[in-house]
C-alpha positions as CSV (number, residue, x, y, z in Angstrom):
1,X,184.5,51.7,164.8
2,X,182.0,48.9,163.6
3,X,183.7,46.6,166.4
4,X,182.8,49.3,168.8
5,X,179.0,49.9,167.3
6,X,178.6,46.4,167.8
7,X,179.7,45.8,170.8
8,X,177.4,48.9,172.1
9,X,174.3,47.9,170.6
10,X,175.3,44.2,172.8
11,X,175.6,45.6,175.5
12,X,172.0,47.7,175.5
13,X,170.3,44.5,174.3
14,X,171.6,43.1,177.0
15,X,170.5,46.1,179.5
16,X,167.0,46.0,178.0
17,X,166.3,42.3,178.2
18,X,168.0,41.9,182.0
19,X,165.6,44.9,182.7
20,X,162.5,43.3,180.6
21,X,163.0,40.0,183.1
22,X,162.9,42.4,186.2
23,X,160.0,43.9,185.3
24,X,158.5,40.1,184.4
25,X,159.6,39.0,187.1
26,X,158.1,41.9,189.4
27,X,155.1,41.6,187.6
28,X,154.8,38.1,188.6
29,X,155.3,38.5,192.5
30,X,152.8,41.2,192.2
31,X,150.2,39.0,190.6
32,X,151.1,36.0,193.5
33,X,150.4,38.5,196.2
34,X,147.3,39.6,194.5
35,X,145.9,36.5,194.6
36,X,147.3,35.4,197.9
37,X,145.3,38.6,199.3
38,X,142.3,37.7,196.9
39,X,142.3,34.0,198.7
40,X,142.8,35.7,202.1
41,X,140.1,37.7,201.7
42,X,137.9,35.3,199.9
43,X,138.3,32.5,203.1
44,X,137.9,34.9,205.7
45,X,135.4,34.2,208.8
46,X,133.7,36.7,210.5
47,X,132.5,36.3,213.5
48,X,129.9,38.2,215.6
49,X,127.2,39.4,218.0
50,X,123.9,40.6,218.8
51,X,122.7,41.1,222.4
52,X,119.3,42.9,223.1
53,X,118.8,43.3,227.1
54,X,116.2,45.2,228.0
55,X,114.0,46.5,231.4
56,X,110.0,46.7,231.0
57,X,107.0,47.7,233.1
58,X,104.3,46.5,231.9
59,X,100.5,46.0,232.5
60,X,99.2,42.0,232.6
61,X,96.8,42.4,230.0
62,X,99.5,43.1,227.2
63,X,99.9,41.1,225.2
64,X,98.5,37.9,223.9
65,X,95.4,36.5,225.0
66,X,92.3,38.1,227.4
67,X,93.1,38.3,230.7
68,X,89.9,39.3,233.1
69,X,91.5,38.9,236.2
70,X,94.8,41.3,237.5
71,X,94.6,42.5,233.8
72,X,95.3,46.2,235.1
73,X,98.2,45.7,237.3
74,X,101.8,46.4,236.1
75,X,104.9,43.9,236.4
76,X,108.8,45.1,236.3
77,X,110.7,42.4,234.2
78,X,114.5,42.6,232.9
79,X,115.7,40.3,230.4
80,X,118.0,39.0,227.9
81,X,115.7,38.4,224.8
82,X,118.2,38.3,221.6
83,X,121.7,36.7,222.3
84,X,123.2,35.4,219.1
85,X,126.4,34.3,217.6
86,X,126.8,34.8,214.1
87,X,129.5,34.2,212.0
88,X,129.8,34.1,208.0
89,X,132.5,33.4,204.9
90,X,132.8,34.2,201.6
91,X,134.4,30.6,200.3
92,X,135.0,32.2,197.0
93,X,133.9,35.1,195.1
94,X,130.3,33.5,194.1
95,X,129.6,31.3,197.0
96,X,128.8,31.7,200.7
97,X,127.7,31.2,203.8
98,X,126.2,32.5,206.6
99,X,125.0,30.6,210.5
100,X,123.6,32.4,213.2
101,X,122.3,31.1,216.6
102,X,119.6,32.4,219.4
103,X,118.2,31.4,223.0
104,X,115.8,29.5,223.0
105,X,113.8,31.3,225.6
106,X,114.3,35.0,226.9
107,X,117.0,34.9,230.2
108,X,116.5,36.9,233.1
109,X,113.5,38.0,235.6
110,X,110.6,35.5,235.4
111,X,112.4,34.1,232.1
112,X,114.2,30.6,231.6
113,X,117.5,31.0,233.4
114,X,118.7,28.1,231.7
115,X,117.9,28.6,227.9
116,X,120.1,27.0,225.6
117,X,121.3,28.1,221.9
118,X,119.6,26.4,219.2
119,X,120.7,27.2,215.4
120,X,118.9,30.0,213.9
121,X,120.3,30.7,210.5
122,X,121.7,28.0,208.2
123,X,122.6,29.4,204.8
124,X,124.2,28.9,201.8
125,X,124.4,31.3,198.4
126,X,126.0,30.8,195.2
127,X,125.7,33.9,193.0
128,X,125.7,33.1,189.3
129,X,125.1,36.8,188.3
130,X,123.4,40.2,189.4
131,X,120.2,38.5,188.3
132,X,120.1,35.5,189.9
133,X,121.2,34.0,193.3
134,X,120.8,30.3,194.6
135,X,119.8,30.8,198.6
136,X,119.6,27.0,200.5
137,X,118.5,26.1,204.2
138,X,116.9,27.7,206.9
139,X,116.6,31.2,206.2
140,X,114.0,34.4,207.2
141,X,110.8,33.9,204.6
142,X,108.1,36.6,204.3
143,X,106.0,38.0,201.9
144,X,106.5,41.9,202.7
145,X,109.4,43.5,204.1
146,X,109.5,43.9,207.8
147,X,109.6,40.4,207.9
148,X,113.0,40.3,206.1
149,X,115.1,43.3,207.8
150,X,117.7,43.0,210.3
151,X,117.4,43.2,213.9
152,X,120.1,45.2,214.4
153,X,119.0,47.6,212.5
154,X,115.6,48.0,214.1
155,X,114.2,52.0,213.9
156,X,111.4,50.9,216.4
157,X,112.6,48.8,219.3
158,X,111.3,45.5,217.7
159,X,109.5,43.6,215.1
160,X,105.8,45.0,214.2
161,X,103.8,43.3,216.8
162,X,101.9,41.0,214.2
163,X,105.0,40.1,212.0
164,X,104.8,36.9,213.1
165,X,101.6,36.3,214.3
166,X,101.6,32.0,212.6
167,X,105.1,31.3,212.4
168,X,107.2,32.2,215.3
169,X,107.2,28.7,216.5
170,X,106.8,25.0,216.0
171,X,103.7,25.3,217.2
172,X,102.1,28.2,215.3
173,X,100.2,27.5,212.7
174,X,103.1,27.5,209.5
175,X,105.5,26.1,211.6
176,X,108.5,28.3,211.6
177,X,111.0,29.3,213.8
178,X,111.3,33.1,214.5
179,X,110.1,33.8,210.9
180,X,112.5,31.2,209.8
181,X,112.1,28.0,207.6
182,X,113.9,25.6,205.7
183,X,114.1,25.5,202.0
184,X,115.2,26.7,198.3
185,X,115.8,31.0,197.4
186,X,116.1,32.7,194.5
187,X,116.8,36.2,194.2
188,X,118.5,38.7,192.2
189,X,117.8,41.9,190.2
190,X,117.4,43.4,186.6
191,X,118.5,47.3,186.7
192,X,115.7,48.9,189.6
193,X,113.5,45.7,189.6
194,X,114.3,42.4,192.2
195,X,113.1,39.5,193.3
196,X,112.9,36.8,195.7
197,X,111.0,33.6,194.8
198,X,111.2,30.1,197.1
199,X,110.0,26.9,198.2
200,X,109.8,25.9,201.8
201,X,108.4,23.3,204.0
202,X,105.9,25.2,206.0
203,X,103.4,22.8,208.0
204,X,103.8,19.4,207.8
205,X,101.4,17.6,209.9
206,X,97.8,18.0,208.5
207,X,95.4,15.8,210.2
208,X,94.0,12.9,208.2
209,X,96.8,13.6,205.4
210,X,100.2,11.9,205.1
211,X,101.7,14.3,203.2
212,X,101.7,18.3,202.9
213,X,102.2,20.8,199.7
214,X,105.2,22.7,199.6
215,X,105.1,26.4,200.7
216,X,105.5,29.5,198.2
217,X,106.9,32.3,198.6
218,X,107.9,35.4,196.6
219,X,108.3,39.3,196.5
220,X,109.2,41.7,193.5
221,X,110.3,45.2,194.7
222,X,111.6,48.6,192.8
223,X,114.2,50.4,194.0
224,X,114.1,54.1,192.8
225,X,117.4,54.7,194.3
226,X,120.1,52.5,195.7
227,X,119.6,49.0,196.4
228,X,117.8,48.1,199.8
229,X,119.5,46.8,202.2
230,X,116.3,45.4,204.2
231,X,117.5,47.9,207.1
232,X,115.0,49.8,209.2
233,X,116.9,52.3,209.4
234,X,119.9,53.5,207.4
235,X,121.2,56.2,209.7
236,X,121.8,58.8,207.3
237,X,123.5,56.4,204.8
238,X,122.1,56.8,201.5
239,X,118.7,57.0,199.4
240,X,116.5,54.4,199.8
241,X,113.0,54.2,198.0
242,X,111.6,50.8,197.7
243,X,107.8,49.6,196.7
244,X,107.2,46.2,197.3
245,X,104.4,43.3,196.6
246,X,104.4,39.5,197.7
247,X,102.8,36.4,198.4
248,X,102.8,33.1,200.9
249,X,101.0,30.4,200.1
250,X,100.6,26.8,201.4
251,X,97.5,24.2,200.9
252,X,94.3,27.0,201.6
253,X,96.8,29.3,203.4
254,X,97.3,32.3,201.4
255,X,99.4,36.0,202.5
256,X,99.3,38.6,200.0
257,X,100.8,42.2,200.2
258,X,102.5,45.5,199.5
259,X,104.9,47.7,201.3
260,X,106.7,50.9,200.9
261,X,109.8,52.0,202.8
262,X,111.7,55.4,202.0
263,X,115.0,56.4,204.0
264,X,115.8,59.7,202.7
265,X,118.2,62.7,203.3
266,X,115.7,65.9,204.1
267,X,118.6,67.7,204.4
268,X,122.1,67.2,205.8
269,X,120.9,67.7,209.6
270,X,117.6,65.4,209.5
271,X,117.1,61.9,207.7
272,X,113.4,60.9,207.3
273,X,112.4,56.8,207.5
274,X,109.2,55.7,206.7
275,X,108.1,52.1,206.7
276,X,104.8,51.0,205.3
277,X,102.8,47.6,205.0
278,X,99.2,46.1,204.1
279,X,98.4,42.1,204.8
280,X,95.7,40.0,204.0
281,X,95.5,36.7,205.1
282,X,93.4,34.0,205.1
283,X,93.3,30.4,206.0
284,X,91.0,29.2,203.7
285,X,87.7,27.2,203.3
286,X,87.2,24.2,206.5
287,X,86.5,21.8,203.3
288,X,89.9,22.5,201.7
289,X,92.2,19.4,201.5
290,X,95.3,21.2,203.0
291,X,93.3,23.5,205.3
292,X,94.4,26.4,207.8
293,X,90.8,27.9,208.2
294,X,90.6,26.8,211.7
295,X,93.9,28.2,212.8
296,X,94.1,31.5,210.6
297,X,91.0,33.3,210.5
298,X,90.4,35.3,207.9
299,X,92.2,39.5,208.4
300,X,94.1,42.3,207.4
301,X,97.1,43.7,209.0
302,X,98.5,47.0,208.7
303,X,101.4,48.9,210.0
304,X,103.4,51.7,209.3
305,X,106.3,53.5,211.4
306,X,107.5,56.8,211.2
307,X,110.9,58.4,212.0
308,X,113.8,61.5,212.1
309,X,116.9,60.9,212.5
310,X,119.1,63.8,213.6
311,X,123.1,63.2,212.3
312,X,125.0,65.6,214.5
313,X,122.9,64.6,218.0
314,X,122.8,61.0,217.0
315,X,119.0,61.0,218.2
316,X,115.8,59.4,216.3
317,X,112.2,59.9,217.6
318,X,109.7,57.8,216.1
319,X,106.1,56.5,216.2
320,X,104.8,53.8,214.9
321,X,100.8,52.2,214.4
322,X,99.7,48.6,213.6
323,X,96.4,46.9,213.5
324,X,95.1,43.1,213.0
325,X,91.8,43.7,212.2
326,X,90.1,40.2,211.8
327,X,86.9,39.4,210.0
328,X,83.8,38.9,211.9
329,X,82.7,39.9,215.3
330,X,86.2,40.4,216.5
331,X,86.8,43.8,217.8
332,X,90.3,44.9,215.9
333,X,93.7,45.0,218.0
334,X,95.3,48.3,217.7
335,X,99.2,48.8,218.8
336,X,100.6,52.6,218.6
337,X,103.9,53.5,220.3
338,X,106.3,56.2,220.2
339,X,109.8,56.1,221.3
340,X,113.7,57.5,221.3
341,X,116.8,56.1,219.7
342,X,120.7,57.3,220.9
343,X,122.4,56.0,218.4
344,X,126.0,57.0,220.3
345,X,127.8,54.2,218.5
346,X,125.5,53.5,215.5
347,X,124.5,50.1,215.1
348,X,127.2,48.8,217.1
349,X,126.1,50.0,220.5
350,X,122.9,52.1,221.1
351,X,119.7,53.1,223.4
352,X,116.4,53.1,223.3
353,X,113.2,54.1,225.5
354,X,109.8,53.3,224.0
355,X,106.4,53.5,225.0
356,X,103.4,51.1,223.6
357,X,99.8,50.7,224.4
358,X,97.7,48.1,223.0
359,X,94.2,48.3,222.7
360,X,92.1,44.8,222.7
361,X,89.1,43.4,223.1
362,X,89.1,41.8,227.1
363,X,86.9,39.4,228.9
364,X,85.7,41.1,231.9
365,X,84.8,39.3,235.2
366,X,81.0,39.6,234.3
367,X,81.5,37.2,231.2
368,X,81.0,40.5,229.1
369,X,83.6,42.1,226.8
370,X,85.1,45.4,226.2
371,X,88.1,47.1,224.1
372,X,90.6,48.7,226.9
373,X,94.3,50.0,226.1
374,X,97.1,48.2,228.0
375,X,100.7,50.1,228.6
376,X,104.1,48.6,228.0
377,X,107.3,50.6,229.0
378,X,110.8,49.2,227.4
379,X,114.3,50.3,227.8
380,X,116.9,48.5,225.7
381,X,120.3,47.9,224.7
382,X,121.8,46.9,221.7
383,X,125.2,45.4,221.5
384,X,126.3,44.0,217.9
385,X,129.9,43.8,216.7
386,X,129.1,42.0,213.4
């Protein structure tokens, strides 16, 4: 009977362990696949696009500038004005990278038929923690928030009109490329509060100076609710509160700011956006070492847009007002435009018909000047698959 005890408790031990190894062993394949699926996902390249086409009548005298002559007369134009690759990669959990490209002029009717691509977006992040991210190379800068949301997420059917007033091109005044510039980020967030603070090139050519000061800029924001996505318009996706200040500064060149945005569930048919903003700018004395007095005058800039979006119809009206009201005997330049949003396919694919009139001083024939309000119809359409 011992012999026999003996021998059984053998043969469970042996049961047990061959069982203990399957399950190690299980285990183990388990844990492979896990992270063969973690470094899949981790190395995985998106790739995208965003194309904005759109038809426009539109009188002459919109716009920049003061046209006398022909000012009241309306041209039809049709073009390709956003067409951009983009394509981004998470290399591992706390690093990565993002590269987008653009024409370099608008394609179509009186347009550039044969615009190239040029790089838009160069970026690199490494994430240490919540509270602080490491952003380097070219990369959307602004002081306030319109000038860091998404295009394809637009509630109006493009930037605010005097976004980027000095630094949409190598020529402006800052020196930038679509709002973008070249430099050092960081960002990150404590509980409601975040931050972006960074250091870009900005000008570079001063006359009379071989060298130029480094450009600053920084924004702290509060989120009530979730975290912002820098959308301008969620779509009926969440709570969004966010109150916002900033700053951009280079040599006597100085942007300071505060904006509010709220995307917010009125109830489960309607969503309400509202985006807010107030700019003042100024260029700085004529004496100043590093100065921008004689190509940013002295203003304030303000802007706010309005909308409703409507879940089960997939509509959104909206209106929106801006201003650049500069300082002096300038007569302000007032922009106020209304509009409607199909959203049939969300972000993805979507409609939009807008009106906006812009009322500006204008040189007449008789060498005098006058405020008058020029029209600009738009119909666009927004492919993005990113």
């Amino acid at each position: 009977m011992k012999l026999q005890g003996v021998r059984l408790l053998s043969s469970i031990a042996l049961v047990n362990l061959i069982s203990s190894l399957e399950v190690q062993a299980q285990d183990q394949i388990q844990a492979q696949d896990s992270a063969k699926s973690k470094t899949t996902l981790e190395n995985k390249l998106n790739f995208g696009v965003l194309l904005h086409t759109y038809g426009t009548l539109q009188q002459k005298g919109y716009g920049a500038g003061i046209e006398a002559e022909n000012s009241n007369k309306w041209d039809l134009g049709a073009s390709v004005y956003r067409g951009r690759l983009m394509a981004d990669m998470h290399i591992t959990p706390k690093d990565y990278i993002f590269v987008e490209t653009e024409l370099t002029a608008s394609v179509g009717l009186d347009a550039d038929k044969a615009a190239s691509i040029k790089m838009l977006d160069m970026q690199y992040d490494h994430t240490f923690a919540s509270w602080l991210t490491v952003s380097a190379g070219k990369m959307l800068v602004s002081h306030n928030r319109n000038g860091l949301q998404t295009a394809s997420t637009l509630m109006a059917n493009d930037f605010t009109y005097f976004q980027y007033p000095y630094n949409m091109s190598a020529n402006d005044p800052i020196q930038n490329d679509c709002g973008r510039d070249v430099g050092l980020n960081l960002s990150g967030s404590f509980s409601k509060v975040g931050y972006r603070l960074g250091a870009f090139g900005g000008r570079r050519d001063f006359e009379g100076k071989d060298k130029a000061p480094i450009r600053t800029v920084g924004r702290i924001i509060y989120n009530m609710f979730d975290a912002d996505k820098y959308s301008g318009t969620n779509l009926g996706e969440g709570k969004t509160s966010t109150f916002g200040v900033g700053f951009d500064t280079q040599g006597s060149y100085s942007a300071f700011g505060a904006d509010y945005y709220i995307d917010y569930p009125l109830s489960q048919k309607c969503q309400i956006t509202l985006n807010t903003a107030f700019s003042h700018l100024n260029g700085g004395s004529v004496d100043a070492k590093y100065s921008f007095a004689s190509l940013i005058p002295e203003q304030n800039i303000y802007f706010a847009e309005l909308g409703f979006y409507f879940p089960n119809s997939k509509l959104q009206p909206w209106a929106k007002y801006e201003r650049q009201d500069i300082c002096g005997d300038v007569k302000p330049t007032d922009v106020v435009g209304a509009g409607l949003n199909w959203f049939f396919n969300g972000y993805r694919t979507n409609v939009r018909l807008s009106w906006q009139g812009m009322s500006k001083e204008t040189l007449l024939l008789n060498g005098t000047a006058e405020k008058k309000m020029y029209n600009q119809i738009w119909l666009q359409l927004q492919l993005c698959t990113f």
